[in-house]
N, C-alpha and C positions, 0 to 999 in steps of 0.2 A: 460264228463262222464255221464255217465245213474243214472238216478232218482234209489237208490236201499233202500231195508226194512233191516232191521235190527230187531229182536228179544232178547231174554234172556232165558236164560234155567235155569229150576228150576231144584235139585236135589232127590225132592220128591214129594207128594203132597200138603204141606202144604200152609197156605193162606197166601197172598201178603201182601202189605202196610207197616205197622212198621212190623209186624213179618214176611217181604219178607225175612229178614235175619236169620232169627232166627230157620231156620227148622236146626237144627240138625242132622239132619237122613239123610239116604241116600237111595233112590228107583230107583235099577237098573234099574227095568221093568219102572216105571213112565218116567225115565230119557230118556230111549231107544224111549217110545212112542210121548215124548214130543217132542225130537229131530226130530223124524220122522215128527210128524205131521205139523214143522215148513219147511222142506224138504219139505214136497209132498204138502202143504200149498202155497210155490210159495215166502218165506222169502228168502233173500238172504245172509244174516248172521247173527252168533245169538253171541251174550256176553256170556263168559264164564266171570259169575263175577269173584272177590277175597274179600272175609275177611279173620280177623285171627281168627274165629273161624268155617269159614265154609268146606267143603271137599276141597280137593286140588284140584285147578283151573287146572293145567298142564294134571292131569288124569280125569278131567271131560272135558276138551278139544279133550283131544282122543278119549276119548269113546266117544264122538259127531262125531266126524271124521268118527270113523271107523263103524259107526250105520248108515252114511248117504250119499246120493250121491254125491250131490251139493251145500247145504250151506256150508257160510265159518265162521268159529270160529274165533272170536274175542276176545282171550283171555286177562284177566283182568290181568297184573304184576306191583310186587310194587319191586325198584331195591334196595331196602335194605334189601331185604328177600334174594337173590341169587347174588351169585359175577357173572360178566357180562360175562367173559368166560363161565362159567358152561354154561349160562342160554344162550348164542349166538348157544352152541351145542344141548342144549335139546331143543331150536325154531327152530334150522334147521334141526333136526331129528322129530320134531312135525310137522314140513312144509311137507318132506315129506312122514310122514305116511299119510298127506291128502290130499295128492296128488295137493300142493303149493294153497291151501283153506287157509290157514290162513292170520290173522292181530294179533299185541299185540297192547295192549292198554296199555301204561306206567300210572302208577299210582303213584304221586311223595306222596301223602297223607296230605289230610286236617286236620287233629286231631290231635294233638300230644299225646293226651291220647290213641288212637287207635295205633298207630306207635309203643309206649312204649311196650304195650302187648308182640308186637314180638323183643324188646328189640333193638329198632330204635329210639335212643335218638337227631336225627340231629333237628334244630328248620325247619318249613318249607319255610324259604328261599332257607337253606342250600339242604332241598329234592329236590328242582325246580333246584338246580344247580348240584346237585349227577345225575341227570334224565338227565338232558343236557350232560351229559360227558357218563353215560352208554347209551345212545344214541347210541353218535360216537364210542364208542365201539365196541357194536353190530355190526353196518354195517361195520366197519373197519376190523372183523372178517369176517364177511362172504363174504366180495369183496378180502379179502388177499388170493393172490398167495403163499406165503409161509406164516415163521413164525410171530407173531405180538407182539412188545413189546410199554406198555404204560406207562407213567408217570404220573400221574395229581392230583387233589387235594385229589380225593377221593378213586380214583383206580390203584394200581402200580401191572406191573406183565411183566416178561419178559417172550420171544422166546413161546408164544402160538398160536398152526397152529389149527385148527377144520379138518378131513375131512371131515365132514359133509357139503353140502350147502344148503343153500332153492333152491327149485323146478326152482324160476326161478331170483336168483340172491341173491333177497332182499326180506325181508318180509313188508309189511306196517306198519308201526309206528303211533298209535293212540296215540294225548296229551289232555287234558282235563281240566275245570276250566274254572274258572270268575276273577282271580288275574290277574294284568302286569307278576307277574313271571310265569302265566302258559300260555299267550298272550305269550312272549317271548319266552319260548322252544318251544310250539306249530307251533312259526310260523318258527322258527328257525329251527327247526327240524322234527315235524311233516308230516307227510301226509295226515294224517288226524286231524282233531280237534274236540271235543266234549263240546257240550253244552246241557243246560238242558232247556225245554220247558220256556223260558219266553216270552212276548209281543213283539209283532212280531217288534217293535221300539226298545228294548232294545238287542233284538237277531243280529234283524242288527246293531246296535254300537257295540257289541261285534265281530262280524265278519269285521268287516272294522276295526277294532283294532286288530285282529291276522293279518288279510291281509296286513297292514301297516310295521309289524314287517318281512312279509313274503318278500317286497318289499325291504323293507331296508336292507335285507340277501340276495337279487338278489335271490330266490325260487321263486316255481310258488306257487299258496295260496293253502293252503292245501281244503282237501274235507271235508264240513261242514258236523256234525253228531249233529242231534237234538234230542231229548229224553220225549216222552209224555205217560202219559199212561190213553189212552182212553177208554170211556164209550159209549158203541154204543145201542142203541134199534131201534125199526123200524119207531120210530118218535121221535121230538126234546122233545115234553113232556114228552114221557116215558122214554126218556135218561136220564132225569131229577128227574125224580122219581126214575131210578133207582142207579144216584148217590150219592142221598139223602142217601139212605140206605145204600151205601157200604160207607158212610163218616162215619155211626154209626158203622161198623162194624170197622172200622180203628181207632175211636176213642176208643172203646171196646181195642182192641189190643193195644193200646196205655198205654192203663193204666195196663197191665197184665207185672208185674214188672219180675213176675221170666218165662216169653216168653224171653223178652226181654234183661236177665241179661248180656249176652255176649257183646248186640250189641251197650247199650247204653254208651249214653256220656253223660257228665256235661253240663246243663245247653247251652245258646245259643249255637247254633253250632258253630265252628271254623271257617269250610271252608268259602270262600268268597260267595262260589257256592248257598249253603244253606241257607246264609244270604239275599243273593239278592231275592232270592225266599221268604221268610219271608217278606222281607222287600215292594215287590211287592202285596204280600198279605194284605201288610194293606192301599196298596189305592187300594185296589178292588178287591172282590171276581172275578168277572167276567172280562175278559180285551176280545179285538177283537172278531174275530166272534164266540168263545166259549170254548176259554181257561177258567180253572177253578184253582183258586188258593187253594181253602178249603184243599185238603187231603194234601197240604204243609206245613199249620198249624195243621194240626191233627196227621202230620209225624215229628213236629218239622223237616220240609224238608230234611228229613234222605233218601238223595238220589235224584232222579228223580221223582218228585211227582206232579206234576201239570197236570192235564187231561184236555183232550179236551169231552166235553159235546158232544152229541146229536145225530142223525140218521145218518145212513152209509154214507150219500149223503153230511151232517153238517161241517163232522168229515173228510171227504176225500176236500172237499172247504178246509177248515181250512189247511190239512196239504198242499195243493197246494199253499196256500199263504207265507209258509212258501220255499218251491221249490224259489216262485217268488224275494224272499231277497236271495237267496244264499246258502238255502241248499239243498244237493242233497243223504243223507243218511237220512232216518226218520226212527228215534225208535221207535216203538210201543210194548209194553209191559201192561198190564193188570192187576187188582188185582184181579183178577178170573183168572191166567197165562195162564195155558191151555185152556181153554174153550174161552177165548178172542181171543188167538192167533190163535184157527180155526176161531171165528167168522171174525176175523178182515180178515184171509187170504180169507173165502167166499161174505165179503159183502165191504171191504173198498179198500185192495189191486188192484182187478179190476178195481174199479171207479177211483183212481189216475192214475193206468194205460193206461188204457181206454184214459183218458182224455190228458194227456202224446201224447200217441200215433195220438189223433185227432193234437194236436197244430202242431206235427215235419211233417204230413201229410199235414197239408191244409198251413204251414208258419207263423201259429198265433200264436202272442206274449201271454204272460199273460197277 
């Protein structure tokens, strides 16, 4: 499969980092342009997040669809908000309003303080195994010739047919995590798998550990999705300087309690995900050729927070090396969103391409 980008669409214009989450408002025009410029920019899918207090992921997914030609939405679902019938017919009637562009991305949930909001009391063992059964659900819906009846621990429902289908069968299934139980659904059922920027040694343990589980289910391994959010300038020093600055600005935003009242949580983070990023951060601000760990402590790693430092040329090395362990989807997302995500599609997207395109030309490995 081809090296592809990945994006994130914001809702409004409000500023990234801890308060990425926190915009509450909603700018139709921002949302249409943002979409667009990630389209005509040369991204090839964007994340429709999910929280529970952000707009609704399902109609922020459409209106990306129907605003644009070619990216594919990658919508953000968590399967304790929608019983898997409904949600098998409003993915295959989302599939094709975008004319079979879509991915979901399952979100079993690391919080359980988060989960409760929307009145999701399972502990998160129990979410990694509800994910794994509305899984097979979903596809067991949309490859059924007639009606479907299910039994199981967490979903029972008889004689349920969709006419709806996706565009072309199936829709992609993105899993995600640093846990064995998200390693396990991932690779068990996934197509794709999602990981967040850490050291290029600890990234590949992680992927030969979904791949191992994908091995032992006889699947082929699913397609690795890495998650960074880069700082680019026209040299490695002023990349530097200028992520200095957007660390104060994240640290600013960190401490504005009522930005942040919906989003926050107690104390160390729960997920595994967020842990490991912490925990990375305290043998070393800087790891390989210029991952940066600082805005993961300045984010209590509230998400995907680790940036890759320095000049278009830096920052495109860097994500090749990551290509060269095993991944072939790279996030790039920004804490200036928009204004990154045109720079990133003028100065960074070309050069991995670029580069891409010399090796498949001339036979050369990395």
């Amino acid at each position: 499969m081809p090296v592809e980008f990945i994006s994130a669409v914001h809702t409004d214009s409000g500023a990234s980092g801890p308060a990425a989450a926190s915009r509450t408002g909603f700018d139709r025009d921002h949302l249409r342009r943002y979409a667009r410029a990630l389209d005509d920019g040369g991204f090839d899918h964007t994340l429709v997040a999910y929280h529970s207090a952000s707009p609704d992921a399902f109609q922020i997914a459409q209106f990306v669809a129907t605003h644009t030609e070619r990216i594919r939405p990658i919508l953000a679902h968590r399967p304790g908000v929608v019983f898997p019938t409904h949600a098998s017919r409003a993915l295959a009637t989302l599939d094709r309003i975008s004319d079979g562009r879509l991915s979901v991305h399952i979100i079993s949930g690391g919080s359980d303080e988060e989960q409760r909001r929307e009145g999701d009391y399972l502990n998160k063992a129990e979410r990694y195994e509800r994910s794994d059964e509305y899984i097979q659900i979903l596809r067991k819906v949309w490859q059924a010739d007639g009606p479907v009846s299910h039994e199981g621990k967490h979903f029972r429902f008889e004689g349920y047919y969709s006419d709806v289908k996706p565009v072309n069968g199936l829709i992609p299934i993105s899993v995600g995590g640093s846990s064995p139980d998200a390693y396990r659904v991932g690779g068990q059922q996934g197509d794709i798998f999602g990981l967040w920027g850490e050291p290029l040694k600890e990234t590949g343990e992680q992927i030969a550990a979904v791949n191992a589980v994908a091995d032992a289910a006889g699947r082929p391994h699913p397609r690795i999705w890495v998650s960074f959010r880069p700082i680019i300038a026209p040299t490695d020093e002023l990349a530097w300087e200028k992520a200095h600055r957007t660390l104060g600005v994240l640290k600013d935003q960190a401490h504005n309690t009522e930005l942040l009242r919906h989003y926050r949580t107690a104390g160390r983070p729960a997920n595994v995900g967020s842990q490991r990023l912490l925990d990375i951060a305290e043998r070393g601000e800087v790891h390989d050729r210029c991952l940066w760990t600082a805005p993961a402590v300045a984010t209590n790693a509230a998400g995907a927070s680790t940036a890759l430092v320095g000049s278009p040329e830096t920052v495109a090395q860097a994500l090749l090396d990551y290509v060269d362990i095993g991944c072939d989807l790279l996030s790039i997302r920004g804490y200036d969103p928009l204004n990154d995500a045109i720079d990133y599609a003028r100065h960074v997207l070309p050069l991995v391409r670029q580069e891409l395109a010399h090796r498949a030309a001339t036979g050369q490995a990395a």
